[in-house]
py3Dmol code that shows the C-alpha trace and the ligand (Angstrom):
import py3Dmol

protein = """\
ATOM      1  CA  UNK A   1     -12.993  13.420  16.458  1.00  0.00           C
ATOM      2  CA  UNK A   2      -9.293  13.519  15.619  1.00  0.00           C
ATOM      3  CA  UNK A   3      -8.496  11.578  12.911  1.00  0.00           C
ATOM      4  CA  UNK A   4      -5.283  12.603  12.108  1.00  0.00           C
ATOM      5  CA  UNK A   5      -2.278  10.379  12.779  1.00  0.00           C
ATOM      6  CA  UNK A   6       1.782  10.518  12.324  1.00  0.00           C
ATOM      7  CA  UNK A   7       4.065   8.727  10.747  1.00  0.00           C
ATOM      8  CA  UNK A   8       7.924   8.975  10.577  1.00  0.00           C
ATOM      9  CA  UNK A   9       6.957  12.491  11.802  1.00  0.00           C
ATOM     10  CA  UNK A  10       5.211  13.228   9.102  1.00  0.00           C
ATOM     11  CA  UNK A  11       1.182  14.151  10.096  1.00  0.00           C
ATOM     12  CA  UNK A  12      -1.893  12.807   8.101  1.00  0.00           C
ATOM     13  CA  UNK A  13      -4.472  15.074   7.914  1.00  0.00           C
ATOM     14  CA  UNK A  14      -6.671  11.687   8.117  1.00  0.00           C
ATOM     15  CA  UNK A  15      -5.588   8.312   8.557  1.00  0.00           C
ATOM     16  CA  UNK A  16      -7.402   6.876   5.129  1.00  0.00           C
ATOM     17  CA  UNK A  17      -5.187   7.337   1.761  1.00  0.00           C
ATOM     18  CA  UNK A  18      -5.102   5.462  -1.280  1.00  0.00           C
ATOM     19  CA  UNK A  19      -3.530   2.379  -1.561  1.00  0.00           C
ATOM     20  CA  UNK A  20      -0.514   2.520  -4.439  1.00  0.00           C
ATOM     21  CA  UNK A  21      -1.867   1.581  -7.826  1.00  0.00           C
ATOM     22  CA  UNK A  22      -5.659   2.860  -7.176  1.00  0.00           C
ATOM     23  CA  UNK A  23      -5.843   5.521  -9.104  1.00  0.00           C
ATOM     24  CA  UNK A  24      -2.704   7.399  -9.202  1.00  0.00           C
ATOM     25  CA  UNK A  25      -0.519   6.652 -12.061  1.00  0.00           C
ATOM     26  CA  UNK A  26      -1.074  10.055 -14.619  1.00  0.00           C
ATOM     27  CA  UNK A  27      -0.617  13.403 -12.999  1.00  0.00           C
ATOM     28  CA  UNK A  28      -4.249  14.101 -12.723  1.00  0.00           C
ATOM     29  CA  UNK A  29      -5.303  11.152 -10.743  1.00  0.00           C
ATOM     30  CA  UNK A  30      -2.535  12.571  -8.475  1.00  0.00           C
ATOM     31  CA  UNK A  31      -3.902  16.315  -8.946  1.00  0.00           C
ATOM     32  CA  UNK A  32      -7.219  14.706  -7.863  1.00  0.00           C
ATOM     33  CA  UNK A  33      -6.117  12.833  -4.816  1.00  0.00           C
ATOM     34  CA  UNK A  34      -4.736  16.269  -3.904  1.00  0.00           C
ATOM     35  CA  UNK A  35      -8.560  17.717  -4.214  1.00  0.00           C
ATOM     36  CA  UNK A  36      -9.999  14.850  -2.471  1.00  0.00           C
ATOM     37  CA  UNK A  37     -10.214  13.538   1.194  1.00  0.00           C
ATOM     38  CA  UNK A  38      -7.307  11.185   1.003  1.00  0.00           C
ATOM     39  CA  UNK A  39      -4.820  11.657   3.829  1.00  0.00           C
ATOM     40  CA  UNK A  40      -2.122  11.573   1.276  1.00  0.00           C
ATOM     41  CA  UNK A  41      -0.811  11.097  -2.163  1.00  0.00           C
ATOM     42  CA  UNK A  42       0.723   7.667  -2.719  1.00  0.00           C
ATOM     43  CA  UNK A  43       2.045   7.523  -6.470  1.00  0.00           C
ATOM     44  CA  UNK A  44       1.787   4.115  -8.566  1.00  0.00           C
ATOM     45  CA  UNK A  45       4.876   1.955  -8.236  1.00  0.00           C
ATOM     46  CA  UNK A  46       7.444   3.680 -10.210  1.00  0.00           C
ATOM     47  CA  UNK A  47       9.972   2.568 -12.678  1.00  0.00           C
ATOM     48  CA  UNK A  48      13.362   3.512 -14.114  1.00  0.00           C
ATOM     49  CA  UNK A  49      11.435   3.511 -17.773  1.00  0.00           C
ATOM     50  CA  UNK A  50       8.192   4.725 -18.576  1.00  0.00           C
ATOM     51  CA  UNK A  51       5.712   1.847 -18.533  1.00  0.00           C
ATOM     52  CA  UNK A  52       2.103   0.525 -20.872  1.00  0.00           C
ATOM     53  CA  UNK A  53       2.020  -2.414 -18.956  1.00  0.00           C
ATOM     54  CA  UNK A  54       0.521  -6.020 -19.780  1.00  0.00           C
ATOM     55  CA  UNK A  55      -1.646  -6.397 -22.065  1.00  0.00           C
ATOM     56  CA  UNK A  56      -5.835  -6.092 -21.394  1.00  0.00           C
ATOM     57  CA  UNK A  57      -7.888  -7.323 -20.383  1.00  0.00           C
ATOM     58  CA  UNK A  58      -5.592  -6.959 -16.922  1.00  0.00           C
ATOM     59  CA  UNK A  59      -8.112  -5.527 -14.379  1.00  0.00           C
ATOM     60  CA  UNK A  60     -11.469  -7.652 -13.321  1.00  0.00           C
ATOM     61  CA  UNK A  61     -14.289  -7.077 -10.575  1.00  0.00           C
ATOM     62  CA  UNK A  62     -16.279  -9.476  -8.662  1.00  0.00           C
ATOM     63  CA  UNK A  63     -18.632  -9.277  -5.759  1.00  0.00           C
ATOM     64  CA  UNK A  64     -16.263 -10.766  -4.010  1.00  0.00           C
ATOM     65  CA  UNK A  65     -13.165  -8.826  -4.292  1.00  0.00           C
ATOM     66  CA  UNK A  66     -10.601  -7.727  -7.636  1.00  0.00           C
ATOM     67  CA  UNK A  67      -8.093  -9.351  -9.871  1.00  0.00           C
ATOM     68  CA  UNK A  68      -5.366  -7.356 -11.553  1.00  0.00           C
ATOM     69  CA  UNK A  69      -2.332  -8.098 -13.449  1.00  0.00           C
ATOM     70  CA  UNK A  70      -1.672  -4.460 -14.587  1.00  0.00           C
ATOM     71  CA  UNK A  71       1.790  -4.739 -15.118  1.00  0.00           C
ATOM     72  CA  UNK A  72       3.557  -1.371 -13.572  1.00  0.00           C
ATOM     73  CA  UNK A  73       2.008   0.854 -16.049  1.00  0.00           C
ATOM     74  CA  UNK A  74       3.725   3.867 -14.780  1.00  0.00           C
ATOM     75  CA  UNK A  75       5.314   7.018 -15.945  1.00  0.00           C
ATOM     76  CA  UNK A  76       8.940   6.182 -14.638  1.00  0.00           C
ATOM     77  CA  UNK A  77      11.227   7.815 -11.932  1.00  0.00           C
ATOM     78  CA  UNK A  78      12.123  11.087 -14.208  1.00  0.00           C
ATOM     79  CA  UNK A  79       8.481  12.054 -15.094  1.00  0.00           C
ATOM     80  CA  UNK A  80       7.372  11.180 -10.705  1.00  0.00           C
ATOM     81  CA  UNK A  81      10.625  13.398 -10.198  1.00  0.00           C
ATOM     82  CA  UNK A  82       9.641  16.114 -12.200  1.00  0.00           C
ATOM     83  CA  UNK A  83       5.557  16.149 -10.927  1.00  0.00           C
ATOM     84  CA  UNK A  84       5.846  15.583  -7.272  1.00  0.00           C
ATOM     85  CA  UNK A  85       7.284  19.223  -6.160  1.00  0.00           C
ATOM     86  CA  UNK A  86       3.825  20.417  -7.678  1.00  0.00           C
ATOM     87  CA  UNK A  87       1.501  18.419  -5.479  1.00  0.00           C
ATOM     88  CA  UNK A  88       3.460  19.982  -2.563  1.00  0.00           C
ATOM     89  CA  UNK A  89       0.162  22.497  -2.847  1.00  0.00           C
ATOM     90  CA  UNK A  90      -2.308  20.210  -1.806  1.00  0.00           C
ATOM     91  CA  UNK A  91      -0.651  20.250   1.808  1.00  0.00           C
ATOM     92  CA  UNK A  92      -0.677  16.646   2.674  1.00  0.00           C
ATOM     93  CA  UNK A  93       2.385  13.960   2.896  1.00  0.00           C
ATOM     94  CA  UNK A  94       3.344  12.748  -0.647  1.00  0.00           C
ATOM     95  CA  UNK A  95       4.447   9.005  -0.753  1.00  0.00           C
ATOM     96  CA  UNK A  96       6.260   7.660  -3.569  1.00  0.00           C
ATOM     97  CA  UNK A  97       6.194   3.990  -3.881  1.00  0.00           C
ATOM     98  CA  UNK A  98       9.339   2.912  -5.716  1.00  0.00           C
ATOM     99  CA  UNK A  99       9.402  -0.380  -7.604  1.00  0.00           C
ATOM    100  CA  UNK A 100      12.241  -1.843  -9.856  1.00  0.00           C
ATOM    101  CA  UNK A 101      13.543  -5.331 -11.195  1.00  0.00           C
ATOM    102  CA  UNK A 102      16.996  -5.396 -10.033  1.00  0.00           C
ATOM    103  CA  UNK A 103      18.235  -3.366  -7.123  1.00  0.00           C
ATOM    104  CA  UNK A 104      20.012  -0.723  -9.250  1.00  0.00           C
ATOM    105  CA  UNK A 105      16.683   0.311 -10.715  1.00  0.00           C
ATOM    106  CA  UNK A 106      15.714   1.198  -6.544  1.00  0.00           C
ATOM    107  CA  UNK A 107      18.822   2.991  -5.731  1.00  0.00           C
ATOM    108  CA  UNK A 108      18.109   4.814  -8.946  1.00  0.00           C
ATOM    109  CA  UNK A 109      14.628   5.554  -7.959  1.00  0.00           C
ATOM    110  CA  UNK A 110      15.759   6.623  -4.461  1.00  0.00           C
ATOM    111  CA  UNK A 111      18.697   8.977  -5.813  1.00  0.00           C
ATOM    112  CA  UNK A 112      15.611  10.704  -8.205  1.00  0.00           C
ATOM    113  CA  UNK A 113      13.673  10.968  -4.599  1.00  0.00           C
ATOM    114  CA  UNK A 114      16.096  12.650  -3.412  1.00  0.00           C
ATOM    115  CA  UNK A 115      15.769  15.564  -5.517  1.00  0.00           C
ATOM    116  CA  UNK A 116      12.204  15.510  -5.560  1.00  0.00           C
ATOM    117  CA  UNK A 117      11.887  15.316  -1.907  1.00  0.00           C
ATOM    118  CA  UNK A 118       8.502  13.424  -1.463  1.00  0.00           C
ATOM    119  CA  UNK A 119       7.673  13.519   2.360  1.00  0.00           C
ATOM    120  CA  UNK A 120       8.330   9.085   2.709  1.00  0.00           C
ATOM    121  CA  UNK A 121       8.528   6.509   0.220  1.00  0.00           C
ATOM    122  CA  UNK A 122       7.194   2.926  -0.170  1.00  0.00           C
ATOM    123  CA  UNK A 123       9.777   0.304  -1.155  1.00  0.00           C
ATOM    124  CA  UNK A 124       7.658  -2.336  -2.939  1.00  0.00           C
ATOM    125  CA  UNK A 125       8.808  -5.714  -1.907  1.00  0.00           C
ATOM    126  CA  UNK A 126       5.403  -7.272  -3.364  1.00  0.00           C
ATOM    127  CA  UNK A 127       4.515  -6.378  -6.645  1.00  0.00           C
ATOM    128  CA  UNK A 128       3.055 -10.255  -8.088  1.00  0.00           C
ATOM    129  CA  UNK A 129       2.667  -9.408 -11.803  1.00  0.00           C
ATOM    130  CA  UNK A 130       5.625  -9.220 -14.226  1.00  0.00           C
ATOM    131  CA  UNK A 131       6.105 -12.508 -15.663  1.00  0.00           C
ATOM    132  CA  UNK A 132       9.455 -14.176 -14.199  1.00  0.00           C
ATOM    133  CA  UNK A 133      10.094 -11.742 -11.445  1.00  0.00           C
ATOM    134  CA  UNK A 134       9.717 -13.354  -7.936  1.00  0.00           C
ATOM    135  CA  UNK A 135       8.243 -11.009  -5.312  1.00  0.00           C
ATOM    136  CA  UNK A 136      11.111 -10.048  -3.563  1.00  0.00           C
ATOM    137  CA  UNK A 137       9.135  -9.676  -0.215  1.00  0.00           C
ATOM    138  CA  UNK A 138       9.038 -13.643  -0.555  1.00  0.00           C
ATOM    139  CA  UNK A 139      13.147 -13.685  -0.114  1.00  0.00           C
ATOM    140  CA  UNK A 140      14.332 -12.570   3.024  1.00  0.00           C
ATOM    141  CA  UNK A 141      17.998 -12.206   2.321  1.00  0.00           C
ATOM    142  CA  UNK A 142      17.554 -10.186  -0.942  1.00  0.00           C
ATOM    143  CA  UNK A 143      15.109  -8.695   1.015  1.00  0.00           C
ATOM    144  CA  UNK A 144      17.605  -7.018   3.384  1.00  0.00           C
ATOM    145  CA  UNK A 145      20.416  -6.829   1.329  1.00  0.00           C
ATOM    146  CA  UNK A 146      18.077  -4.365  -0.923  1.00  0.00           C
ATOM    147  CA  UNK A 147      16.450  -2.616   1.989  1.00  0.00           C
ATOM    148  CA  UNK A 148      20.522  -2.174   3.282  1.00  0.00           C
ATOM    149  CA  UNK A 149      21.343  -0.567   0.168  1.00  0.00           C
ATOM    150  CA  UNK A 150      18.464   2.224   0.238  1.00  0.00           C
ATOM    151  CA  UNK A 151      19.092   2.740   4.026  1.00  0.00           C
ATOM    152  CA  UNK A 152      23.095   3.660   2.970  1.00  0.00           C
ATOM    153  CA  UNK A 153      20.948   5.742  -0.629  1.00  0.00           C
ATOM    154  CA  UNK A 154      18.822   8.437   1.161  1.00  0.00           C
ATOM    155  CA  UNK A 155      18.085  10.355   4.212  1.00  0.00           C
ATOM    156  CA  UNK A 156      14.379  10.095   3.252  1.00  0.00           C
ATOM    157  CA  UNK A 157      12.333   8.069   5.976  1.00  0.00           C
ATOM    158  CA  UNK A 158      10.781   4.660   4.014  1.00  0.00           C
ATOM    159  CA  UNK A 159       9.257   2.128   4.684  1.00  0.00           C
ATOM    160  CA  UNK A 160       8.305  -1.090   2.967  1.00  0.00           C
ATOM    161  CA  UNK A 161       5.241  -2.466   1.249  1.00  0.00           C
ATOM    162  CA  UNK A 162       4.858  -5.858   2.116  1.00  0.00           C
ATOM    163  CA  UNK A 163       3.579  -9.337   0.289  1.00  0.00           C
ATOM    164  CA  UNK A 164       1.009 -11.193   2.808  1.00  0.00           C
ATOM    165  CA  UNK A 165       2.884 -13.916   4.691  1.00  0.00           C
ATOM    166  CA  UNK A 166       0.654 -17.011   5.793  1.00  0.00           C
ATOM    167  CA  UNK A 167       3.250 -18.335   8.608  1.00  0.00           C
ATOM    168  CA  UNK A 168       4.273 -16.886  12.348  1.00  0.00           C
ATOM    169  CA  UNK A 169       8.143 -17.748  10.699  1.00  0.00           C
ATOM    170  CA  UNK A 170       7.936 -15.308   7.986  1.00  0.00           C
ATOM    171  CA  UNK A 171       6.057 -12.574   9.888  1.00  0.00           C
ATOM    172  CA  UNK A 172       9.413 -12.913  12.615  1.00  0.00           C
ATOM    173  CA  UNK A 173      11.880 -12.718  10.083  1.00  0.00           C
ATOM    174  CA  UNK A 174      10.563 -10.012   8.234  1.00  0.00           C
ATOM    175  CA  UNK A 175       9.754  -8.007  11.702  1.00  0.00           C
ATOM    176  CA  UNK A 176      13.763  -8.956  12.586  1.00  0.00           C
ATOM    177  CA  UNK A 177      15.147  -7.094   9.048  1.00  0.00           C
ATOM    178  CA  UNK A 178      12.803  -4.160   9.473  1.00  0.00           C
ATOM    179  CA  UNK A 179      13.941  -3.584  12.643  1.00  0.00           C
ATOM    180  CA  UNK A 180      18.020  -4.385  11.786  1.00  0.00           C
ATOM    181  CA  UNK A 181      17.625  -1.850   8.996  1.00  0.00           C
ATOM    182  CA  UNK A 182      15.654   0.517  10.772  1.00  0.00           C
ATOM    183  CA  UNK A 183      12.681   1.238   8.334  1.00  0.00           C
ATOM    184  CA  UNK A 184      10.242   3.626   9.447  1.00  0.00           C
ATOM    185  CA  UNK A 185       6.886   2.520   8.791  1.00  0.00           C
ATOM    186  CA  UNK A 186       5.522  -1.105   6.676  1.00  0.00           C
ATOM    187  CA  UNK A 187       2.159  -1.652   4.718  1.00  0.00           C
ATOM    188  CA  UNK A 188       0.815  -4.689   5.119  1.00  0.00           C
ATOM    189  CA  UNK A 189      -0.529  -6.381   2.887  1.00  0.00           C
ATOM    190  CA  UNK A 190      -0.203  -6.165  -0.930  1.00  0.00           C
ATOM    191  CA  UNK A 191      -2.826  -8.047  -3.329  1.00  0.00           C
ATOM    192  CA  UNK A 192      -2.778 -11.584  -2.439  1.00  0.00           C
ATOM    193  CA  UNK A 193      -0.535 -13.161  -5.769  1.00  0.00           C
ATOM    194  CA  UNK A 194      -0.948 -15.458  -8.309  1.00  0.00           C
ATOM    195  CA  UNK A 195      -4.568 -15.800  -7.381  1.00  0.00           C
ATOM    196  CA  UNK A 196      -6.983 -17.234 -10.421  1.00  0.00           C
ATOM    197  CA  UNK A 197     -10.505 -16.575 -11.109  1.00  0.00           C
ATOM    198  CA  UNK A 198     -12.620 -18.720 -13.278  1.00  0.00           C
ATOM    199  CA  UNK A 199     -16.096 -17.617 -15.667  1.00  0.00           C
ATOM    200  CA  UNK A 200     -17.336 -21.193 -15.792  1.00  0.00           C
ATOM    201  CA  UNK A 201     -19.653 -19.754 -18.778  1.00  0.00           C
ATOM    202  CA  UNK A 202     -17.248 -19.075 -21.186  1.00  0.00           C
ATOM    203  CA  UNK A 203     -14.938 -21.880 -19.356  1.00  0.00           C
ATOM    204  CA  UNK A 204     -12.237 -19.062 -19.829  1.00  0.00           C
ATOM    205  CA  UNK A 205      -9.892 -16.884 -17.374  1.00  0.00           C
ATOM    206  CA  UNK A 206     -10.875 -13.227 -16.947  1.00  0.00           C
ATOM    207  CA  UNK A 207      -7.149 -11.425 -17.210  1.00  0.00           C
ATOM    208  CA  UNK A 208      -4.821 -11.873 -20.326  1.00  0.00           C
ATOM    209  CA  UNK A 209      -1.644 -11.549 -18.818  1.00  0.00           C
ATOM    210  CA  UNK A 210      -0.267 -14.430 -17.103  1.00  0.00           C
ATOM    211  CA  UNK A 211      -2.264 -17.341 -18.216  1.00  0.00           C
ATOM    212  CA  UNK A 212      -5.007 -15.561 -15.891  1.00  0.00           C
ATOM    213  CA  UNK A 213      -2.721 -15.728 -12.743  1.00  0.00           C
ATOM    214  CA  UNK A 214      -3.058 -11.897 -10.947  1.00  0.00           C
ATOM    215  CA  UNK A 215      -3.058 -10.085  -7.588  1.00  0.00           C
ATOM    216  CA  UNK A 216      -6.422 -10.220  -5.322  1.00  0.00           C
ATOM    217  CA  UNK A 217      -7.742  -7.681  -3.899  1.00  0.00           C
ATOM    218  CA  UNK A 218     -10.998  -6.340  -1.859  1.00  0.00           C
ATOM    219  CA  UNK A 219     -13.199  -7.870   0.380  1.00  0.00           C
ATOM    220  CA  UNK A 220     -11.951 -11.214   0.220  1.00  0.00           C
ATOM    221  CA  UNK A 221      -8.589 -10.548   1.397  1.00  0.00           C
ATOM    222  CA  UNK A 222      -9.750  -8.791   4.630  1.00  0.00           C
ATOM    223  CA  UNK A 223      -8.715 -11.296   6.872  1.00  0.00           C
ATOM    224  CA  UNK A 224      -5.421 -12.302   5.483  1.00  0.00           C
ATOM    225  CA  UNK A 225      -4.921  -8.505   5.896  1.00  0.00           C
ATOM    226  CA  UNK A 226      -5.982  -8.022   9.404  1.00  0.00           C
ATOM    227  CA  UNK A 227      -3.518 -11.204  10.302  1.00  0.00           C
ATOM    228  CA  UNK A 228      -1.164  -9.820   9.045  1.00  0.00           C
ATOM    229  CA  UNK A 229      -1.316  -6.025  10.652  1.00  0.00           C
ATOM    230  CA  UNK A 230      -1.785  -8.097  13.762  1.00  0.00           C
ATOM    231  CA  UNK A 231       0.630 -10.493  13.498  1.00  0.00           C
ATOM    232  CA  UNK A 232       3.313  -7.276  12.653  1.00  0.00           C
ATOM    233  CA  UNK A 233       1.849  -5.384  15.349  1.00  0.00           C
ATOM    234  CA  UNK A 234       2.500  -8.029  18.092  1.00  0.00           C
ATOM    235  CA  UNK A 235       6.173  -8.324  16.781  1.00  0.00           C
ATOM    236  CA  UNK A 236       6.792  -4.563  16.708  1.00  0.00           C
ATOM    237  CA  UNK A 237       4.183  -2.844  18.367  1.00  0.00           C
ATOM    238  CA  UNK A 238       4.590   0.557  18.607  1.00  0.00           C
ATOM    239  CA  UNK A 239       8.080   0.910  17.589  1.00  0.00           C
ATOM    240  CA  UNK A 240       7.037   0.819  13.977  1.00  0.00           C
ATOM    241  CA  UNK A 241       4.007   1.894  12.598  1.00  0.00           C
ATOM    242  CA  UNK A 242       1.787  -0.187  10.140  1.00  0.00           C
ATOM    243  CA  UNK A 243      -0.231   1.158   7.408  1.00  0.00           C
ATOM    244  CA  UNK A 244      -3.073  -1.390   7.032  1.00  0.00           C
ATOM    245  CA  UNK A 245      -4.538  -2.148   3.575  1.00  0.00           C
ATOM    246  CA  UNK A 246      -6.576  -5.394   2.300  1.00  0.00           C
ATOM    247  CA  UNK A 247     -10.614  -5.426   2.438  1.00  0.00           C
ATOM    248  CA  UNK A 248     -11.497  -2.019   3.074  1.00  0.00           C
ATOM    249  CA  UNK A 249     -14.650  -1.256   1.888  1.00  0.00           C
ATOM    250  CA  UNK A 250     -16.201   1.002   5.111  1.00  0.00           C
ATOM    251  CA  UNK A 251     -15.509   2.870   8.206  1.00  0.00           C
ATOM    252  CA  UNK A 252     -16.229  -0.406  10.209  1.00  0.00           C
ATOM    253  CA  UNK A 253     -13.134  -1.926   7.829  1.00  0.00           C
ATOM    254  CA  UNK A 254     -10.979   1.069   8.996  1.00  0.00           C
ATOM    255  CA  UNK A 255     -12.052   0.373  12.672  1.00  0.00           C
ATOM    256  CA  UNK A 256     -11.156  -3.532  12.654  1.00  0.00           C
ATOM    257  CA  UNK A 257      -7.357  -2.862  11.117  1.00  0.00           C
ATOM    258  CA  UNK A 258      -6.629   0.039  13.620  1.00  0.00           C
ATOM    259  CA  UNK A 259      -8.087  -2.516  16.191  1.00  0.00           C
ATOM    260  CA  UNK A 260      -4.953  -4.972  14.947  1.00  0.00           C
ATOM    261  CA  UNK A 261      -2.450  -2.285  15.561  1.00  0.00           C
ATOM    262  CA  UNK A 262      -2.792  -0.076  11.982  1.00  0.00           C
ATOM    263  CA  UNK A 263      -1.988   3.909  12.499  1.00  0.00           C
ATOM    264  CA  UNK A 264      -3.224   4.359   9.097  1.00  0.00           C
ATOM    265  CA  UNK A 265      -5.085   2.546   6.522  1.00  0.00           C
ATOM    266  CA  UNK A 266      -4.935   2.136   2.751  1.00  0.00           C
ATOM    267  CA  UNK A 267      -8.210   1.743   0.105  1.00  0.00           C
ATOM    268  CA  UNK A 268      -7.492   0.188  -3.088  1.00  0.00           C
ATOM    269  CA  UNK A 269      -9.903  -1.710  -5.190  1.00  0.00           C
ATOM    270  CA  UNK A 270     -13.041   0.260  -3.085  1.00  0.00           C
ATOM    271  CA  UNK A 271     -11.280   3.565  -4.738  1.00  0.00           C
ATOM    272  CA  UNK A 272     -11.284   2.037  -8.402  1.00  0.00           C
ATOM    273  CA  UNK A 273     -15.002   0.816  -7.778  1.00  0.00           C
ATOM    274  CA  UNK A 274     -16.124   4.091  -6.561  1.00  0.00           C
ATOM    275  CA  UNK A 275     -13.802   6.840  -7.255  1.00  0.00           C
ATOM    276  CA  UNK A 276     -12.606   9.537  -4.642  1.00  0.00           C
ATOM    277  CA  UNK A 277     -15.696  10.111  -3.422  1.00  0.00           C
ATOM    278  CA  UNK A 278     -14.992   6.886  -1.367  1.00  0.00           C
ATOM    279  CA  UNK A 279     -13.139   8.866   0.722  1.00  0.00           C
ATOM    280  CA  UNK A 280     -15.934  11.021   2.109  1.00  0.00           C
ATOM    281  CA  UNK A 281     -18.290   8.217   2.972  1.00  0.00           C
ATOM    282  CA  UNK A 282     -15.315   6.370   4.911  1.00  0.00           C
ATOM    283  CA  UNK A 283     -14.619   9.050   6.698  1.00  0.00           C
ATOM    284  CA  UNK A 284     -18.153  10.095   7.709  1.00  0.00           C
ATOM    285  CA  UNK A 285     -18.231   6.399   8.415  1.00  0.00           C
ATOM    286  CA  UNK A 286     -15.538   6.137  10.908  1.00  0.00           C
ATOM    287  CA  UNK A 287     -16.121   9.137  12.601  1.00  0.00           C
ATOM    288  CA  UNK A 288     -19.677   7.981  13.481  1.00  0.00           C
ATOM    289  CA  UNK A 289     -18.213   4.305  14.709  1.00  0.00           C
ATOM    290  CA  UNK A 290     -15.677   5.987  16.481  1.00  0.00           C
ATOM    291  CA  UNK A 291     -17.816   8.399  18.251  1.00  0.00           C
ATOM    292  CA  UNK A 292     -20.673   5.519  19.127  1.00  0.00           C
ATOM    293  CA  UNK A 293     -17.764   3.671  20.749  1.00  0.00           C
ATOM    294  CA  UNK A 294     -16.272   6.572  23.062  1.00  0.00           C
ATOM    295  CA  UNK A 295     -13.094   7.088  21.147  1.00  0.00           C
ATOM    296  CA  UNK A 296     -11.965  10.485  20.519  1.00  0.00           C
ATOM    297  CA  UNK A 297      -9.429   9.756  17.926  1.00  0.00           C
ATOM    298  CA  UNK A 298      -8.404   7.404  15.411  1.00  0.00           C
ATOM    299  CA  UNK A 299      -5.116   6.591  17.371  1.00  0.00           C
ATOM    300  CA  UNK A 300      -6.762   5.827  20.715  1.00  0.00           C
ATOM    301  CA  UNK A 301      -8.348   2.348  19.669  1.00  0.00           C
ATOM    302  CA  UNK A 302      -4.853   0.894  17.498  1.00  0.00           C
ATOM    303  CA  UNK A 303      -4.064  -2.448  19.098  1.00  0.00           C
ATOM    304  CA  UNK A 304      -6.820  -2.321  21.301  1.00  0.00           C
ATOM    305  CA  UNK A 305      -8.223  -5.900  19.823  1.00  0.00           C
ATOM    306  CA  UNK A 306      -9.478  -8.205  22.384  1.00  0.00           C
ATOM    307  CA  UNK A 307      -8.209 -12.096  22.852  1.00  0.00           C
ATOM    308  CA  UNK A 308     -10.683 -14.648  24.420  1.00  0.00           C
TER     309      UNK A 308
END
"""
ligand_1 = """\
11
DHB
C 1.357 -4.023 -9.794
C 0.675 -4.764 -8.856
C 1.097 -4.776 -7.554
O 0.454 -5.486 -6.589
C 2.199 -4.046 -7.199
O 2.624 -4.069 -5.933
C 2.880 -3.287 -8.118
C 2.446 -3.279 -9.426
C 0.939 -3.997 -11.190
O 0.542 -5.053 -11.727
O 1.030 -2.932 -11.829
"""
view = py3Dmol.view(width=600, height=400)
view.addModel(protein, "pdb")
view.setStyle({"model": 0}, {"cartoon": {"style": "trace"}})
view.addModel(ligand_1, "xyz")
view.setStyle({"model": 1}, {"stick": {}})
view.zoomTo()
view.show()
């Protein structure tokens, strides 16, 4: 069972990596993403300054999903610079997702890329959680005008991480700028933003930051996720590959995005709940799906979803 896939001509060893912000912020979560069965590294969104973040409580788990408002706790552009040639060991792509709060801070980020040569990077249009700054993934003409600048920044292949989008419109225009620019690959989707969760006993929020307002994650996002790799798919097919992430909690999860046209997938609030380990069991997982169903590789099934 082949599991590898590639992407911007880079090859994943397996198609299942962390999602950006699971995990990877300090060099040793990177060190252990290295050691573990991740089909990359994909660093926390990055800043031009070092970052704490907001304050806690900022991270909160459900059964039906996750709420964060962490806040870009990071360790800045420098520090990423400096660390990333020494996960080059762990022979897998490296993907540095850059984040920033005016488009300076990117091209910044970018010109530090540059000289630390990660194999892609992820151009976070969607982070939800710093207090008065829009998602920018929400704007289409900043949108481009940003994504413009990076293209004329680096000779690195990126790609974008993307907000979810709940109408046919946006998923057009956004599929029209990604191709005008000529990214290379898109994640789809981010946490779903400005979500709220109540505890009706102590009638209170469960995040500080915000007023309790924070990015969703897990299970419950699944199928705003899979619309979205599907809607994105249809628009670009295979011209652009998608990175799939929202809801993955099991090899059957995997299967269902690379059924909507994913070539790889991301795991994000499944890796906080259950640590890099997660990585075997979805593996073992979707090999043994794969193999009941006659496919021979991870690739051969993307798109293949059915319409009645
Ligand atoms: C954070 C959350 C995000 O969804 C994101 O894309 C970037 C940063 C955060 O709160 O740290």
């Amino acid at each position: 069972m082949d599991l590898s896939v590639t992407i911007a001509g880079i090859r994943f060893p397996t198609c299942v990596m962390n999602a950006s912000g699971a995990r990877c912020v300090t060099y040793e979560e990177l060190e252990r993403l290295g050691q573990s069965r991740s089909g990359a590294i994909v660093t926390k969104s990055m800043t031009r300054e070092p970052r704490q973040g907001n304050p806690e409580p900022r991270y909160f788990s459900f059964p039906g999903g996750s709420l964060n408002s962490m806040g870009l706790p990071n360790l800045g552009y420098p520090a990423y610079a400096h660390l990333i040639p020494a996960l080059r060991r762990f022979k897998k792509p490296i993907v540095a997702s850059i984040a920033g709060f005016q488009p300076e801070d990117f091209i910044e980020g970018v010109r530090y890329m540059n000289e630390a040569k990660p194999d892609l990077l992820e151009i976070n249009l969607s982070c939800p959680n710093i207090p008065g700054k829009p998602q920018i993934g929400y704007d289409m003409e900043a949108s481009e005008r940003l994504l413009q600048m990076i293209k004329a920044h680096t000779e690195l292949p990126f790609g974008v991480k993307l907000p979810p989008y709940f109408d046919p419109v946006h998923h057009e225009a956004m599929a029209q700028i990604l191709g005008r620019v000529g990214v290379s690959f898109l994640t789809a989707i981010n946490s779903i933003g400005n979500a709220l969760v109540v505890d009706p006993d102590h009638e209170s929020v469960v995040i500080k930051p915000k007023g309790g307002f924070g990015g969703l994650g897990g299970p419950i996002i699944k199928p705003v996720a899979l619309a979205n790799v599907r809607a994105f798919w249809k628009l670009l097919g295979d011209r652009m590959p998608i990175i799939g992430t929202g809801g993955i909690q099991t090899g059957i999860d995997v299967f269902e995005h690379l059924l909507c046209g994913a070539t790889a997938v991301q795991v994000g609030t499944v890796l906080v709940e259950e640590d890099i380990r997660v990585f075997d069991r979805i593996e073992t997982e979707l090999r043994e799906y794969l193999d009941r169903k006659g496919y021979r590789s991870a690739i051969a099934c993307r798109g293949r979803l059915k319409e009645l």
